[in-house]
N, C-alpha and C positions, 0 to 999 in steps of 0.2 A: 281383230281378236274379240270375241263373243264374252260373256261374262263367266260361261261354264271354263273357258281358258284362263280366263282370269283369277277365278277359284282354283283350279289346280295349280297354278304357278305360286300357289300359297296366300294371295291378296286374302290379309281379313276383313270378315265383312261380317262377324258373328255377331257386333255389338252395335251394328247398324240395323234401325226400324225407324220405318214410318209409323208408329200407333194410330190404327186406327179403332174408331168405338165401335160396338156394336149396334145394331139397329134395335130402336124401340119393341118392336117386334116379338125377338128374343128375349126381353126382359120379361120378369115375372110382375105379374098384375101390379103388385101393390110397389114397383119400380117406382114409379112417379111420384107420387104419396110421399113417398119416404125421402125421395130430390129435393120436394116440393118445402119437407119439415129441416131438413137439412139446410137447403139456403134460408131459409125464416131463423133457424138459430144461429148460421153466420153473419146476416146483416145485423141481428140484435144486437149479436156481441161487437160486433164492427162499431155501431150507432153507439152502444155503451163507451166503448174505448176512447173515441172522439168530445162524447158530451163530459168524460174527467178528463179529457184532457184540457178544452177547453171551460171546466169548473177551474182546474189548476191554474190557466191560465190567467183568468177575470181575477180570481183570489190574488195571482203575484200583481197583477196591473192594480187591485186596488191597492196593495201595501205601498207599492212606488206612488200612484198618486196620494195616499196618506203621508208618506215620509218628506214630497214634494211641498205638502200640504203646509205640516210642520215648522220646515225649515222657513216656508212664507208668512207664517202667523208667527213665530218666536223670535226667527233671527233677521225678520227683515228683508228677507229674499226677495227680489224682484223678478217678473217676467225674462227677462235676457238670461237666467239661469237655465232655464227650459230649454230657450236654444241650444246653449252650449249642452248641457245635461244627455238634448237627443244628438249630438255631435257624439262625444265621448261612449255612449253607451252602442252606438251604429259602431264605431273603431271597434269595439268589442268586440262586439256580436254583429259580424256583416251580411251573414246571412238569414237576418231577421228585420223586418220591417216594421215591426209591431214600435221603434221606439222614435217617430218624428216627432216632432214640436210639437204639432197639433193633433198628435196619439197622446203622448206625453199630458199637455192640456186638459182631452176626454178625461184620463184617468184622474188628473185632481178632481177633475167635476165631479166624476164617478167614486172618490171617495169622501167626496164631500155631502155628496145628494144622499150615501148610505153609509152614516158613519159606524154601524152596529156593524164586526165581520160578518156577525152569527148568520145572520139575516142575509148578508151577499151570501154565503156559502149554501143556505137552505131555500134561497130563491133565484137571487139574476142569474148567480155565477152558473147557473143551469142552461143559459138562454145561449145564442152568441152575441159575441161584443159588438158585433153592428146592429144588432138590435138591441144591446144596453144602450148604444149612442141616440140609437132613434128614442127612444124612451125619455134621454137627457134632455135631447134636443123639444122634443113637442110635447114635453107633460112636466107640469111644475111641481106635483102633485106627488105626496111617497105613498100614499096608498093606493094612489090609481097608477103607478107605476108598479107600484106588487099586483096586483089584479091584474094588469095587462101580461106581465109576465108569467103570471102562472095560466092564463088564457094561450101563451105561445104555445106552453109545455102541453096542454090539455088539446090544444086543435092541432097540431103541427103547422104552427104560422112560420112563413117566410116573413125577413122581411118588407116587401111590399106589400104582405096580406098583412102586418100589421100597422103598416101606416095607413091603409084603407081602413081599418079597421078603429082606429085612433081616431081619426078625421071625420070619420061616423058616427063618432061618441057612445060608441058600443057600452061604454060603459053605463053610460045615464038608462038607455034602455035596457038594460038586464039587472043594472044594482050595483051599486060599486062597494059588496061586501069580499072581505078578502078573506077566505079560508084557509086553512093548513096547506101549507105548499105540497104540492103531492109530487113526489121524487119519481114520477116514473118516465118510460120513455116515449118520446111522440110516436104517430105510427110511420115502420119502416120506409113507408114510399112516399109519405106528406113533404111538402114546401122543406120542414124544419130538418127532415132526415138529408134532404137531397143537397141543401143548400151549406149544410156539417160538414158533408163530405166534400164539398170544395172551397172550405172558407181560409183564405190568405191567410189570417191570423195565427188561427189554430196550426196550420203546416209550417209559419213560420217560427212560432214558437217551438215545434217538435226537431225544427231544424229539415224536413223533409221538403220540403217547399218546393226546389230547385229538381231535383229527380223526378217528384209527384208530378209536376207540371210540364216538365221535359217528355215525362212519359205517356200523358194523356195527350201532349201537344201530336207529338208522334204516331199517336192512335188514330186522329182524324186526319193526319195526313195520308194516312197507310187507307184509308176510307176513303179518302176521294181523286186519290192515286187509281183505285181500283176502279172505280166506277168512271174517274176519265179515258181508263186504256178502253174499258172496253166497249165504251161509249164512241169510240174513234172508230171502231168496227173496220180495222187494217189487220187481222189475222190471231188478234187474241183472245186466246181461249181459258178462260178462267180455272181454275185446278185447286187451289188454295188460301186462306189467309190467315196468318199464325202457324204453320204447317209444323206440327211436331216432329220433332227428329230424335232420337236416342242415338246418341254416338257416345261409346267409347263409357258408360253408366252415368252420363252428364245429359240433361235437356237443353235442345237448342229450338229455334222458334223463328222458321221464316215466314218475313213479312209477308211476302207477296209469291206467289208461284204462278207462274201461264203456264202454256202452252201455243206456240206460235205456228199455226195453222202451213200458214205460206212457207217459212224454211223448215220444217218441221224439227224444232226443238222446243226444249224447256228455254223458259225466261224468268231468273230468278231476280227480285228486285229486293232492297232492301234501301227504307229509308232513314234517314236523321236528321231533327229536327238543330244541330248544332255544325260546328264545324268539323270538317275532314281530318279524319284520324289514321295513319297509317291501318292501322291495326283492323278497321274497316272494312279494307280492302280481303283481309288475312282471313276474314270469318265468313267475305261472298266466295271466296276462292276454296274454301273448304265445303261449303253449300251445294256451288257447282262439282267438284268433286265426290261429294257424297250421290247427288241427282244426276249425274255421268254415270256412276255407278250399281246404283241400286233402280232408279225408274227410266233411265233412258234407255231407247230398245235400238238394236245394232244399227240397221237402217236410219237412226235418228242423225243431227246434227249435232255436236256438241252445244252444253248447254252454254246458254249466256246469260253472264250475270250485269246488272244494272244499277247502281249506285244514283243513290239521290242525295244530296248534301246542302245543308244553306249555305255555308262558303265553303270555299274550299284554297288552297296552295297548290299553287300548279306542279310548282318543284317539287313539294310531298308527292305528290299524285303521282307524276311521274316517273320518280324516283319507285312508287310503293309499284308499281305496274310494271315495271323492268322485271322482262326475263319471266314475266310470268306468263303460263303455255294456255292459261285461260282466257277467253272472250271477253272483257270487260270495260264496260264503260262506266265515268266518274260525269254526273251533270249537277250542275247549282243553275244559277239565275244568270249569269256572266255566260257561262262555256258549256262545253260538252269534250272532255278526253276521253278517248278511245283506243282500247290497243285491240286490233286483231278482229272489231268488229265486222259483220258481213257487209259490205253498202247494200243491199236489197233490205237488211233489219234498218240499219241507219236513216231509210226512207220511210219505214213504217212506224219508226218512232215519233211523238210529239217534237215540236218543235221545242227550245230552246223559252221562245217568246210565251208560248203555250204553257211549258211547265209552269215559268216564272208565273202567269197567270192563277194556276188553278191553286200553287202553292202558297203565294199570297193570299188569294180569295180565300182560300179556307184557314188562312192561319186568321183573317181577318173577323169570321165566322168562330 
């Protein structure tokens, strides 16, 4: 049955599109320009968002280590309070890391070495907290620790540029006078913007930590996923990555799309960087149905879909693949299940040893 039969037996298919863009080309001259100012006022505001977040954040660590403080100059507190302290406050808040013994510590230092708020809040709290620690750690100094700090804000220092930087005694050669801390923001693509946007602290404080890092982890496996098939040079042909879908007035986004030369079908992959979820399964199996339907051409083979997992239950797995009329296989690092797959595909796939390899390699990277 062809698709034009398919559409008269009623199949809708009205809300189904691949978007695609149009080519530069067609655009009008000042297109790019205009791209170009647009992502410059999303990374600012981006870059802003993170640097009050992580002001918010330095301000709460300094009041904890102030209260820390307190309770060790007044009432006598000793050291073993800390531990227990980052015990109780982790039971809390489990999905933030910000409060071990030796975070916990940093911040009395850190509200000890700057006892004025005013002054955290119109200079460090600006910086990130790994470079307040670096600051703590290698400079005894409060004024040459305001000067280095507002030197982060001013060059976009990571970092590592400022322990070079420190170690060099930058200061002695330029003047160790401290001016008005200037509130603005580093530039978008320096050390300091790059290193905001992936800094533990900051995402664990926001509570985003765990998604954020799920999600990037994911990114570069979806990257060297892509670049191992078709580096194997066994019949795949690349087609997609991220491949937009419209169904139904909701956005869906496949990982990976081929084209398989030799049985001539679609190979839709999708990976995950955690463990096997029924549900998984539910969203390649509607994939292939959509790319069955909409880009495979009569003469084709049905498409097959390709599941990557870090672990996975066999009995889930099994269980979720019953009775389903699509091509699908489930692989982790252990196994490979398969219902219905072709053995001529099953040859031209990576090995088992091979995934394990590349998948490690890169999560290792």
């Amino acid at each position: 049955m062809n698709k034009e039969q398919r559409k008269q037996r009623g199949k809708p298919k009205a809300n189904v599109v691949f978007p695609q863009p149009e080519g530069l080309v067609s655009m009008p001259d000042d297109y790019e320009a205009f791209v170009r100012q647009l992502k410059e006022q999303i990374g600012r505001q981006r870059l802003n968002a993170v640097v009050q977040a992580n002001s918010a954040m330095t301000v709460l660590y300094w009041q904890i280590g102030r209260a820390i403080g307190i309770k060790q100059e007044h009432e006598g507190w000793g050291s073993k309070v800390i531990d227990r302290l980052g015990y109780d406050l982790k039971e809390a808040f489990p999905d933030m890391g910000g409060f071990s013994p030796r975070n916990l510590t940093y911040m009395k230092k850190f509200a000890d070495a700057y006892p004025d708020i005013e002054i955290v809040q119109r200079t460090v709290a600006l910086i990130p907290w790994r470079s307040n620690i670096t600051l703590l750690e290698k400079l005894g100094d409060h004024e040459t620790r305001l000067w280095y700090a507002q030197k982060v804000i001013e060059n976009g220092w990571g970092k590592d540029m400022l322990v070079i930087q420190i170690e060099s005694k930058l200061h002695l050669r330029e003047g160790n006078s401290v001016n008005n801390f200037e509130q603005t923001l580093p530039a978008l693509h320096s050390d300091f913007s790059r290193q905001a946007f992936k800094d533990p602290y900051i995402f664990d404080f926001l509570g985003t930590d765990a998604p954020r890092r799920e999600a990037e982890l994911e990114r570069k496996l979806i990257e060297h996923i892509q670049k191992f098939l078709l580096e194997l040079g066994q019949g795949f042909a690349f087609v997609g990555r991220q491949v937009h879908l419209e169904l139904g007035n909701q956005d869906f986004y496949i990982d990976l799309l081929f084209y398989h030369l030799k049985l001539r079908c679609y190979v839709v992959i999708e990976l995950k960087s955690g463990e096997f979820k029924p549900e998984y399964v539910s969203k390649l199996n509607m994939y292939q149905n959509v790319v069955n339907d909409v880009l495979k051409h009569e003469t084709d083979m049905p498409t097959i879909g390709l599941l990557l997992v870090k672990e996975k239950n066999r009995v889930l797995v099994e269980y979720s693949l019953m009775n389903n009329r699509n091509p699908i296989g489930v692989a982790n690092w252990e196994a490979l299940i398969v219902k219905d797959l072709p053995d001529t595909f099953k040859n031209t796939l990576p090995s088992i040893e091979e995934i394990e390899n590349e998948l490690q390699r890169s999560i290792h990277e």
